[in-house]
C-alpha positions as CSV (number, residue, x, y, z in Angstrom):
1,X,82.0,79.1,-5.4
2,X,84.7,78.3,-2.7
3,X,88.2,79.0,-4.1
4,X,87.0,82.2,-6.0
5,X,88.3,84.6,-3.7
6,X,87.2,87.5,-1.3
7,X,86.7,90.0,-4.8
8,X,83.7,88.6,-5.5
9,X,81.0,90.6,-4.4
10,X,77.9,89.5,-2.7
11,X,75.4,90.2,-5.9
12,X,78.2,88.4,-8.2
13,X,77.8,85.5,-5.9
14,X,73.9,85.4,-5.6
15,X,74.0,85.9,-9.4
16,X,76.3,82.9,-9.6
17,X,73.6,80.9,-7.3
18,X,70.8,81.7,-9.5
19,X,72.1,80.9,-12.6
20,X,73.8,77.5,-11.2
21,X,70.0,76.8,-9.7
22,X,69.1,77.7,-13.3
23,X,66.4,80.6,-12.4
24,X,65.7,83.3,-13.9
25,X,66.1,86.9,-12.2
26,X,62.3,87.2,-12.9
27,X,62.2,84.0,-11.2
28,X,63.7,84.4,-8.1
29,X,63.0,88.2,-7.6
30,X,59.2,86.9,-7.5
31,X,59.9,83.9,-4.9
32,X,61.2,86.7,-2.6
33,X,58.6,88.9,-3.2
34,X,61.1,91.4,-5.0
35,X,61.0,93.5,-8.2
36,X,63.5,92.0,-11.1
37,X,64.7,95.3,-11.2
38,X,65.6,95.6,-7.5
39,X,67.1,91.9,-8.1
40,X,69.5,93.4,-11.2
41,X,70.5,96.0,-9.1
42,X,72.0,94.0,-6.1
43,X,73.8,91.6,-9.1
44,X,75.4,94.6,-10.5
45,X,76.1,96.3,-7.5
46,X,74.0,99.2,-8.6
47,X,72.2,98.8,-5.0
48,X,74.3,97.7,-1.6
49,X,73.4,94.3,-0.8
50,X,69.9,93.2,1.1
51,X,69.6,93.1,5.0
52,X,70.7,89.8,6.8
53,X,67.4,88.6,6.6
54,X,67.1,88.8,2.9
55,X,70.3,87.0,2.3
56,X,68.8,84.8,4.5
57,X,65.6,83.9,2.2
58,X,68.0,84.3,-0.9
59,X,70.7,81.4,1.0
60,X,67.5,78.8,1.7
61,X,65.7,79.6,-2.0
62,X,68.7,79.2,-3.6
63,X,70.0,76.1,-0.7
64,X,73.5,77.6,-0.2
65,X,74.7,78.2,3.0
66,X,74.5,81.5,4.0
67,X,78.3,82.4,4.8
68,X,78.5,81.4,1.0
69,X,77.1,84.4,0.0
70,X,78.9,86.2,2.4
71,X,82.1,85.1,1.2
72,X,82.8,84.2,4.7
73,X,85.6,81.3,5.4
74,X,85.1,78.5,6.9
75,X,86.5,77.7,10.1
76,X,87.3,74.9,12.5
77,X,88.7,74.9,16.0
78,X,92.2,73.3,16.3
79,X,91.7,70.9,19.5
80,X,95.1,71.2,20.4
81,X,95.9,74.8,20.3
82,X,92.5,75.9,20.5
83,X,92.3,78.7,17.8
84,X,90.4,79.1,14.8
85,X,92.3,77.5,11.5
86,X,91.2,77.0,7.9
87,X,89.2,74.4,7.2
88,X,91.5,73.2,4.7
89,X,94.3,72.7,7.6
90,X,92.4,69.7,8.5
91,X,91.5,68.3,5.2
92,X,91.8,64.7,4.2
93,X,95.2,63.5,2.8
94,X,97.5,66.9,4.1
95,X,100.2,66.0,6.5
96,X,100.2,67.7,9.9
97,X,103.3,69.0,10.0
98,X,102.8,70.7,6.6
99,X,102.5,74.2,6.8
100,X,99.1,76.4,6.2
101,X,99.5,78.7,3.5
């Protein structure tokens, strides 16, 4: 799901997990030990999102990393300024002195 943007919202993404895992809501509310209905309601946003210990569960069941259903960017410390950049500022093939967007 990288790419999509920060609008997603946690349920859309867990949602978008599930189906790519191809389960069922049934399915997956029941390997948490959750109602369907409760499941439903985080996807739709009709609930707020589970405790950090849920997403948790939800992240290893559905074998995402867990800042993916966060939404959370990934980032990796610049050796030679020592800050936090994008990921994509040291990807493979992008010239140095190009700059991050």
């Amino acid at each position: 799901m990288r790419g999509l943007g920060d609008h997603i919202s946690i349920g859309e993404r867990i949602a978008f997990y599930r189906k790519r895992r191809g389960y069922t809501q049934e399915v997956l509310a029941g390997l948490v030990g959750r109602s369907t209905d409760w499941l439903a309601k985080i996807e739709t946003g009709r609930r707020k999102p589970p405790r950090i210990d849920m997403l948790a569960e939800l992240s290893r069941i559905l074998r995402v990393p867990l800042g993916d259903l966060l939404g959370q960017t990934v980032l990796m410390e610049d050796e030679r300024q020592q800050d936090d950049v994008p990921a994509v500022g040291d990807a493979p093939g992008r010239s140095s002195r190009a700059p991050i967007v």
